[in-house]
N, C-alpha and C positions, 0 to 999 in steps of 0.2 A: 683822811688823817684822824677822825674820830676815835677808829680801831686803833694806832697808837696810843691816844691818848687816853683809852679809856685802858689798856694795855699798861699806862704808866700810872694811873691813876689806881689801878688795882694791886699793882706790885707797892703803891709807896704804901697803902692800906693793909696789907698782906703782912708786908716790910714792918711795918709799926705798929703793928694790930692795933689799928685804930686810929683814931684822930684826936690827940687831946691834947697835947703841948703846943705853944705856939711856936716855935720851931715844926713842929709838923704839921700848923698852918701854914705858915708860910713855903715850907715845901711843896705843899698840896698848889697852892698859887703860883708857886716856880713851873711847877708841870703845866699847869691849866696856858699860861701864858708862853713855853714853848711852844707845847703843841699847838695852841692857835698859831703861833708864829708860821707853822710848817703851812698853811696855808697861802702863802708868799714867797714857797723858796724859788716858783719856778722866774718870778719877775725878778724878785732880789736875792740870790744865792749864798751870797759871799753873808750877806747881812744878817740872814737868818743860821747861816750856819755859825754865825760869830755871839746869835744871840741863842744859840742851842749848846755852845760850849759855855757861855758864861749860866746858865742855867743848870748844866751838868756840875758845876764848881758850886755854883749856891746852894745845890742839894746837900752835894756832899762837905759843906762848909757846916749847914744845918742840920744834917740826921748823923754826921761823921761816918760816914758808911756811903757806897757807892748804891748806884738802886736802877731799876728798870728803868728811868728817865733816859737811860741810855740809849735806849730805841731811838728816841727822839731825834738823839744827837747824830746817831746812824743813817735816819734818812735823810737828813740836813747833812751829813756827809756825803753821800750819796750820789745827791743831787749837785752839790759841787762839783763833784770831781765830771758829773755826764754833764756838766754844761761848760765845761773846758778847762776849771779853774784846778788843776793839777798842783800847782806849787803851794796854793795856799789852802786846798785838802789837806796836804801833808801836814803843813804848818795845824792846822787845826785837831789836826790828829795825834801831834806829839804831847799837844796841850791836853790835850782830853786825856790821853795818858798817865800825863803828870799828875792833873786833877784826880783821875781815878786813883790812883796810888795813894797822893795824900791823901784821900777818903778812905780808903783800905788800910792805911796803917793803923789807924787808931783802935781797929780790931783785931788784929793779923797777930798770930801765934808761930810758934818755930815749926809746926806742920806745915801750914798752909801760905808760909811765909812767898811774895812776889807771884805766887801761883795764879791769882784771881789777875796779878796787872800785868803777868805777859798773856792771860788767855783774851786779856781785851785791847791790848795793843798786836795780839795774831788777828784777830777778826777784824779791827780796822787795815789791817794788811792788805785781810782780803777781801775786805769792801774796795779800796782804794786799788791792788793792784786790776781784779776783774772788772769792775767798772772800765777802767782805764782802756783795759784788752778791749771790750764791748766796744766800747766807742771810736777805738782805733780802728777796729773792725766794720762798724756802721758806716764811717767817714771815708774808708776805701770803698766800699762798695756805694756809697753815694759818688764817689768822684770817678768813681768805674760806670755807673749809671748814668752822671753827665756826660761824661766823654762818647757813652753809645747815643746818647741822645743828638748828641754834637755832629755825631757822625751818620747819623737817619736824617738830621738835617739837614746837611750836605747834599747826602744822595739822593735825597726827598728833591732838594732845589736842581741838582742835575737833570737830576730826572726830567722836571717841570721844564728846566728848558729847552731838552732833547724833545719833549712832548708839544712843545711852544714853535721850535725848527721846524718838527716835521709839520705841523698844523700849517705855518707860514707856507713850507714849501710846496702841501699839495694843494691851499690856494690859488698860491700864482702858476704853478702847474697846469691848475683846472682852468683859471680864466684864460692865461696865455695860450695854452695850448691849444685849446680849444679856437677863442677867435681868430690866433695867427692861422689855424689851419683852416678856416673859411678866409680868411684874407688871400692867403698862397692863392685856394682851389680859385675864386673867385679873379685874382691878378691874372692867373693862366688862361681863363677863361677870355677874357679882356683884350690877351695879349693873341691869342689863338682863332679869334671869331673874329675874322671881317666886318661884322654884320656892324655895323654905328650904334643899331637900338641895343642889340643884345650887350654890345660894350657900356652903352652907357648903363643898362642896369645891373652890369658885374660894378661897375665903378660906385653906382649909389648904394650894393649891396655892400662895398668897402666900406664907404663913408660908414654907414647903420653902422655895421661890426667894430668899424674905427672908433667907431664913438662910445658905443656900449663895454668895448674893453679899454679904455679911460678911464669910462665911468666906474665899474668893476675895481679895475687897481684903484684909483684912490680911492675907494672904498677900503679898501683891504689894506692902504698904507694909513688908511685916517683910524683904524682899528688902532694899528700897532701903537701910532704915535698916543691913540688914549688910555695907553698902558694900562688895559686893562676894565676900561669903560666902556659903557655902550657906544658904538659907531655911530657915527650923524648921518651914515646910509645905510637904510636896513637891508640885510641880506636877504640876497635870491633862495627862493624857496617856489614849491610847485604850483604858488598862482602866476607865474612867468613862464611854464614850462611850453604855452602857444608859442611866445616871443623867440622861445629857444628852439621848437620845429620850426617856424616858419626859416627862421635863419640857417638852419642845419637844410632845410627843404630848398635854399637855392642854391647849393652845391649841385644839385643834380638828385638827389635822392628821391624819392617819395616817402612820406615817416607819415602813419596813422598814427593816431594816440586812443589809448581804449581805458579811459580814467573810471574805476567806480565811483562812488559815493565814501567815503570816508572820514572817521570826526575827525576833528582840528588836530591837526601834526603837532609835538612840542618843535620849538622853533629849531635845537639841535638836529632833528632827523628831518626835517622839512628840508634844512640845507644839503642831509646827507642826499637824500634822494633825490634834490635839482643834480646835485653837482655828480651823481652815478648818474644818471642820463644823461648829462652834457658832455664828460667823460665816453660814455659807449658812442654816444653819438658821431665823438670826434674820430674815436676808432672806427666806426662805420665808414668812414669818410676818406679817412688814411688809409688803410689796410685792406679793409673788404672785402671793395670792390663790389658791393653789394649795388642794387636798384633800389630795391626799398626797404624799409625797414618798422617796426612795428614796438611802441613804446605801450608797456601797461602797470598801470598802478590800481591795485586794488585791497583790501584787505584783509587781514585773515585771523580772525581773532583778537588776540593783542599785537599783532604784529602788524607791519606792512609788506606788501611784494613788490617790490621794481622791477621788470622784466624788460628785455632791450632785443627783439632777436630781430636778424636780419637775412636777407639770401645771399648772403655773398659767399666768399668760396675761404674766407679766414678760418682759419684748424688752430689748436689749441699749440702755443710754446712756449717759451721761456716766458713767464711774464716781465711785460714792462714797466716803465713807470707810472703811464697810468690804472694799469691794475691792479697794480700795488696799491696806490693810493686810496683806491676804492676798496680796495679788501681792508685799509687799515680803517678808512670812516663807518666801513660797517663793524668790525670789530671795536670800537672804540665804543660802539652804542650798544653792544654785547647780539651783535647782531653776525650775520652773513655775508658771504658774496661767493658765487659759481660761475663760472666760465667755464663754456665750450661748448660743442655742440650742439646746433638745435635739434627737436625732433624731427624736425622736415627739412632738415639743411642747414645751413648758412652756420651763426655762430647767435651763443646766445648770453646776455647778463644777465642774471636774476641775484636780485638782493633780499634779504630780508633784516627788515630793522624793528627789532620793537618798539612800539612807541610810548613804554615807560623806561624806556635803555638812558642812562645816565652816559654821557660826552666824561 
């Protein structure tokens, strides 16, 4: 506001040539104390643009002649009107009007007669009406900008909870599925062998599996109910992956593990890669028809490999739901997943997850 006021402070100078009356003291000090005023229009609006009209009228009460102070008055209009106050811009604009007129008459000749006071009630016109436009225009495009914001939020929260389902459902997918399908093989077993010993240890290999998927689900339901907080059982990750051959190994299968050396998993792909080999394994189980089968985890740069192949006579089709599942955990980590074929037979997993892949 400086450059106004050095703006009005140079016209009342200009205007007077010079400073010598105290009337044009006191004008001079009319100015100095508007435009300090402008320095407060944006807290107090109404107030300063009410003490920028009465300073426009004190001018021209004391030089009788309207003058550059009028800037002043302009941006204290201004700001009125862009900070909503529409009714009482106008109000202060017809006054400023009036003031200018009676300031102007006291010079005004039959040439120049009303000329100077409608070319200054046109220019408050068109401060007050384009302001106005602007800001009706700002105010739609801000309530157009909430309304998409509104609307990303939504589908933002849709989103999260289609991503939250499916999370839940290949879960209980991976635990159920998995240990109901050592429980079946293991029942039939039981139900099919004479043998007393062999039954009693399909029965205690139930018990194990009965227990571990308990254990599992409420895991996975003490998750949900911490809305959001860490679980009070920490998730399966690849230092359990003995516990998950040994159990997948009393179906019948034979399962080597060929583990390299690897640094520390973040704990999101730790999960992915138990729960794709628990996954293949089941399929191994189910479908196969395989004898044995060969799990390998080893590294590859920034990535990891999960590999699952086995000999059994399963060919590539429709996928299911558990390969679904597995295709989505690795693509969630911005990572892979492959089926079909192995090089020497049977069928193969191979994953690849990086292990700075964001979940």
């Amino acid at each position: 506001m400086s450059v106004v006021g050095l703006v009005a402070v140079g016209g009342l100078v200009t205007q007077a040539r010079g400073i010598d009356s105290a009337a044009e003291w006191a004008a001079l000090a009319v100015v100095l104390v508007s435009a300090v005023a402008l320095l407060w229009r944006r807290r107090y609006p109404v107030v300063v643009g009410a003490v920028a009209l009465a300073a426009v009228s004190a001018y021209g009460a004391l030089l009788h002649r309207p003058g550059t102070i009028m800037l002043v008055f302009v941006v204290a209009l201004y700001t009125v009107v862009d900070e909503g106050h529409l009714a009482i811009a106008v109000g202060l604009g017809l006054a400023s009007v009036v003031a200018f007129a009676v300031a102007d008459s006291y010079h005004r000749t039959p040439e120049n007669a009303n000329g100077a006071t409608l070319l200054h009630a046109g220019w408050l016109v068109a401060v007050i009406v384009g302001v106005t436009r602007n800001r009706r225009s700002y105010l739609a495009e801000l309530r157009a900008r909430v309304a998409a914001a509104e609307r990303n939020k939504e589908e933002e929260a849709r989103r999260r909870a289609t991503d939250e389902r499916l999370r839940i459902a290949r879960e209980l997918h991976d635990v159920l599925g998995h240990h109901l399908s050592l429980i079946n093989v293991q029942a039939s077993a039981a139900l099919h062998r004479p043998d007393p010993d062999r039954s009693e240890q399909a029965l205690t290999a139930i018990k194990q599996t009965s227990r571990e998927t308990l254990r599992e689900l409420r895991a996975a339901l003490d998750a949900l109910r911490q809305d959001g907080e860490s679980p009070t059982a920490p998730a399966p990750g690849l230092a359990h992956l003995d516990e998950l051959v040994a159990a997948a190994g009393q179906a019948g299968v034979d399962i080597r593990t060929e583990l390299a050396e690897t640094r520390p998993l973040p704990p999101e792909v730790d999960l992915a890669a138990y729960r794709i080999v628990q996954e293949a394994l089941t399929n191994v189980r189910r479908h196969a028809g395989a004898t044995s089968a060969v799990v390998r985890v080893r590294p590859d740069r920034d990535d990891v490999l999960v590999e699952v192949d086995d000999d059994g006579t399963g060919v590539p089709g429709a996928p299911g739901t558990g390969i679904l599942g597995m295709n989505e955990r690795a693509r969630a980590l911005g990572g892979s997943l492959t089926t079909g074929p192995g090089p020497d037979g049977g069928f193969r997993v191979r994953a690849r997850l990086p292990l700075g892949g964001a979940a």
